[in-house]
Every structure is written in structure tokens, then in C-alpha cells.
N, C-alpha and C positions, 0 to 999 in steps of 0.2 A: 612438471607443470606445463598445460596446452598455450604455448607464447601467444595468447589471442592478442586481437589490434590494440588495444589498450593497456598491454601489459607491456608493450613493446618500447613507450615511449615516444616523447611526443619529438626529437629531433634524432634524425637518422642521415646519419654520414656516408657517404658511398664513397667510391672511386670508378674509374673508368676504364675498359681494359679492350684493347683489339684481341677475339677469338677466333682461335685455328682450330680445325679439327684431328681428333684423337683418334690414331689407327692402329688396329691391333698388327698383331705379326703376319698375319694372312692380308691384311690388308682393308680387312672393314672398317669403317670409320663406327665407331664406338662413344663419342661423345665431342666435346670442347672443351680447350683451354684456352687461358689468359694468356698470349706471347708479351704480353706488355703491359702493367698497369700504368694509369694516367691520372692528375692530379682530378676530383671530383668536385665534391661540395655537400651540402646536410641540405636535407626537404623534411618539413614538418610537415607531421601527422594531424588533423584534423579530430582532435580527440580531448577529452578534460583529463583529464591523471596525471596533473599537478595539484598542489598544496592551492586551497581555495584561502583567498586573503579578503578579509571584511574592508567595502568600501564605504563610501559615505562617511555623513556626520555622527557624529556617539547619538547616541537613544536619547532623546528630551526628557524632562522629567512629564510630561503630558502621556507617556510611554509606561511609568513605571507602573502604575494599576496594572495594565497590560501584562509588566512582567510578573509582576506577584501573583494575578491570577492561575497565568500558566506556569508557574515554579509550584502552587499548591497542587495544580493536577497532575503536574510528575510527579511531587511527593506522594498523591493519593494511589498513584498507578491509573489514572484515567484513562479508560482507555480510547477517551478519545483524541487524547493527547499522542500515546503507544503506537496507535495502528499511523499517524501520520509520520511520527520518528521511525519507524519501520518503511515505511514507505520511503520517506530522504535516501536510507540504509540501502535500500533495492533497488535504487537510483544510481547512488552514490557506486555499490558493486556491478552494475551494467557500464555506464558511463566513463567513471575513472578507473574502476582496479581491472577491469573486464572479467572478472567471473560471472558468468552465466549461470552455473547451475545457484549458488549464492543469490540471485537477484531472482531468479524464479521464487525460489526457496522464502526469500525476505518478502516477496510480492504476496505470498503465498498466506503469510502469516501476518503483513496487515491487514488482507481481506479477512480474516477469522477473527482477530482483534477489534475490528470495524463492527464484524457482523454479530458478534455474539456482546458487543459492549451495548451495541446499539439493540438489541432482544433483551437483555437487562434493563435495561433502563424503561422500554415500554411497557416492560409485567411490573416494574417499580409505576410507575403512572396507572396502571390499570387495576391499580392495591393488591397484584395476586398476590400470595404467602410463597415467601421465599423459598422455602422448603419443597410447600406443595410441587415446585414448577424447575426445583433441579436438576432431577434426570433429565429434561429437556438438554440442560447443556451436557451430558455425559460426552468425555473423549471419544471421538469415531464417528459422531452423529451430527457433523456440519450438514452434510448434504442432506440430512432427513430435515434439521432446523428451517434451512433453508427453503425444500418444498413443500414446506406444511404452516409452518409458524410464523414464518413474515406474510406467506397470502392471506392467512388470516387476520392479521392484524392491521396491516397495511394497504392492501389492496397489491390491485396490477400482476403484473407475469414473472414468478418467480418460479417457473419452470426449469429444469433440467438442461433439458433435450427442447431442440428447434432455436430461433432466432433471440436473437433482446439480448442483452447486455448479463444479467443473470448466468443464459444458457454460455454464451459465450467466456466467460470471466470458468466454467465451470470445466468446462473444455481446455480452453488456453492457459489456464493458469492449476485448477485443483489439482486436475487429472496430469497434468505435468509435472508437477511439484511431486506426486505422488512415483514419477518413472524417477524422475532425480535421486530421489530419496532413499526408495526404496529395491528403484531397478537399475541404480549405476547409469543411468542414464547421463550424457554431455547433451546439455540443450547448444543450439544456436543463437548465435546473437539475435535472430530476427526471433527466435520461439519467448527471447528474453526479455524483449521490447515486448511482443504482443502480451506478455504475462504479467507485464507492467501496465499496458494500457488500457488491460482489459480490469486491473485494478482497479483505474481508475476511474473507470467508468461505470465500473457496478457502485462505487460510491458514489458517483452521479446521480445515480439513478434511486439509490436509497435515501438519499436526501430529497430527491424531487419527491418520493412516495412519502416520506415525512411529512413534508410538507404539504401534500394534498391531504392528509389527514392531521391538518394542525390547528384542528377544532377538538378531535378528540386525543392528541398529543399538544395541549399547546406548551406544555414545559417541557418535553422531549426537543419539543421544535424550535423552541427556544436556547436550550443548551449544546443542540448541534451546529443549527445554522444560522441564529439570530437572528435580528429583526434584516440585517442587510443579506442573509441569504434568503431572507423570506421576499422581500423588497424584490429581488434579481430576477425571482422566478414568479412576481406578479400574485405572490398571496398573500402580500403587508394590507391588513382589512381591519375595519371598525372591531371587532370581536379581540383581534391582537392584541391591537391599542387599547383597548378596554381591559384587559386581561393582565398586560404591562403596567398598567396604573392602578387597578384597582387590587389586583388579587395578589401579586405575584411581591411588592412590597410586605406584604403583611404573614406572606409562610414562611417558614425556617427553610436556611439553604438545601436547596436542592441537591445542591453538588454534593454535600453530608450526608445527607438522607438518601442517594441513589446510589452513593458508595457506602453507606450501614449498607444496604441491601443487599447490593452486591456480593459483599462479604460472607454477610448469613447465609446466601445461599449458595457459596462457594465452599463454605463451611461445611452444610448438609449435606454438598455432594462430596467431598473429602471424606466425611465421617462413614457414608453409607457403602464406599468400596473397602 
């Protein structure tokens, strides 16, 4: 195993030693040794890969709604719950354990979680038949979803190739994840950071496009980013608010009916290979 900076540990002990140099029998000088070692001391590493300990006060009961909601969407397999625990996970393997290729790898797979949960839910809001629209997700076919099916629905630059967060996320992260994987490839620490934050940016960015279209998604837009992610990016409007009180009381949960959905056409495409 590659001893990367984080695997190393976070206090490292030395000693201190006067070096002489090593001469062969002809007389070249061929390296150095230690004539003396000397009492040293430990320097810590600037690194997390220790045991994380919860601070603060326990969870209020003002909390537990909080918690019940998201214990149902881990039970549902939500995935908008998934593609964020994955994301922790490819944090957590860059950060503390230092694998690299792992943290590409994890990074890799809550952008597809993100992106294919978040296509789901919009053909769920836009009544298409589950069925009709699950080749769409076939295995292999991210990067096609990606440059056809979210400009269509979404708007904005969800190109490949050139600049934007998209391109890039597609670059630094698919196509890497892809040498990892499948070409033995050892990323760098820096190739594993940028694979990470190019994650996170293309979530950035599918939430802002959400949210410019949260007239014609307002329950998508609701169950990603809420009224306070809508509030942040200056699209909390009369139509919200009116939508929030009027309409959004009186339907059956969403979160039910977008995970049936989900299902059936996770179904259809299982049945059909």
C-alpha cells in the first residue's frame, strides 16, 4: 500500500544524527551515514486521520422531525439523501485514510446519484410514464443523460467539452474515475481534491438551474433545495408562497409518489435487459 500523507499519521517521531560520508574501496564517496544518532522529538502532520468525536449539546427535541424525516429517506434509498453520504465517504477517503483512487472513485458516484436522482424526479413532476422514459437511465449512458436530457429540461450549459462546471466536473472527475477504475490508474492527491470539488460544484450549479426553473419544477424545487435554498439564491417569490400554502398541503407526499416512481422505472429497466 502507497504510505500517502494521511496514511502516515498524524505524530511522527524522529531523531537526529551527524552524517559522514560512505566510500567505496576505490574511494568514491557513494552516499551517507549516521556516525551518531541524537536525542530528537515528534512533529505533527497537519492532516484529519484520527477518530472524529461529536461535539456540542445532544439534538433538541425541536431536531427530531429533522431526524425522522431523513431516517425515512435513508430507509427509502433517496437519493438525495445517498449521493450526500457518498460525498461525506469521498471526503472522509481523501482527507483522513488518504486513498486517492477511492475518493475519485466515491466522488464519482455521488455525482451519478445526484444526477440520475435528480432526472427522476423531474420526468416524476413532468407526469412522463415511467416506463416510457427508462432506457434513458440505462447503465453507460450518464454522459449522453447528461448532454441531452438536463438541457432540455433545465436550461443553461450542460455541455461536455469547453468551460462551466458541467464540462469540468466531466473532465476532472468522469473521465478519471474511468482511468482509476478501469486503467490501474493512481490519482494524485491534487487530481482527488479537484475530483471532489468539481463534485461539488456541478451540484451547485444543478441546484441553481433547479431553481431558475422552480415555476415549472416547484416540487422538485421544493424537495431539493427548500424554501431557504431558494431564499439564498434570491428566487423565494409570491408564486412559492402561494404554492406552499395553497397547493402543496392538499397532495399526497411527494416523497412517496417520487420514490413509487422511481421504482417502476427502475423496474422496467431491470425487466427489459
Amino acid at each position: 500500500m502507497v504510505p500517502t500523507y494521511e496514511k502516515v499519521g498524524p505524530l511522527i517521531p524522529y531523531q537526529l544524527g551527524d552524517f559522514v560520508p560512505v566510500r567505496s574501496e576505490d574511494g568514491e564517496e557513494t552516499g551517507f551515514r549516521a556516525s551518531e544518532w541524537k536525542d530528537g522529538g515528534v512533529t505533527m502532520l497537519d492532516h484529519a486521520n484520527i477518530s472524529d468525536f461529536p461535539a456540542g449539546d445532544e439534538l433538541e427535541a425541536e431536531h427530531a422531525g429533522r431526524i425522522e424525516y431523513c431516517m425515512n429517506m435513508l430507509d427509502q434509498g433517496n437519493p438525495f439523501f445517498l449521493w450526500k453520504e457518498r460525498f461525506v465517504e469521498a471526503r472522509t477517503a481523501l482527507y483522513r485514510d488518504g486513498k486517492y483512487g477511492a475518493a475519485v472513485t466515491l466522488s464519482n458516484t455521488a455525482s451519478e446519484v445526484l444526477l440520475d436522482g435528480l432526472l427522476s424526479l423531474l420526468y416524476w413532476e413532468s407526469g412522463k410514464n415511467p416506463e416510457e422514459v427508462a432506457d434513458v437511465f440505462a447503465e453507460g449512458r450518464l454522459a449522453r443523460r447528461v448532454k441531452s436530457n438536463f438541457s432540455e429540461l433545465l436550461g443553461g450549459n450542460w455541455a461536455l467539452d469547453g468551460a462551466g462546471p458541467v464540462a469540468n466536473w466531466f473532465h476532472t472527475c468522469y473521465r478519471l474515475r474511468h482511468r482509476v477504475v478501469h486503467g490501474g490508474y493512481s490519482p494524485t492527491r491534487l487530481e482527488a481534491q479537484t475530483a471532489i470539488d468539481a463534485t461539488f460544484s456541478l451540484s451547485i450549479y444543478s441546484c441553481d438551474r433547479l431553481a431558475a426553473k422552480k415555476k415549472k419544477f416547484p416540487r422538485a424545487a421544493l424537495m431539493v433545495i427548500a424554501e431557504e435554498g431558494l431564499r439564498k439564491r434570491g428566487k423565494w417569490c409570491h408564486f412559492m408562497r402561494d404554492f406552499v400554502r395553497d397547493v402543496a398541503p392538499v397532495e399526497p407526499s411527494w416523497q412517496d409518489a417520487s420514490h413509487a416512481w422511481r421504482s417502476e422505472m427502475y423496474d422496467a429497466l431491470l425487466s427489459g435487459d
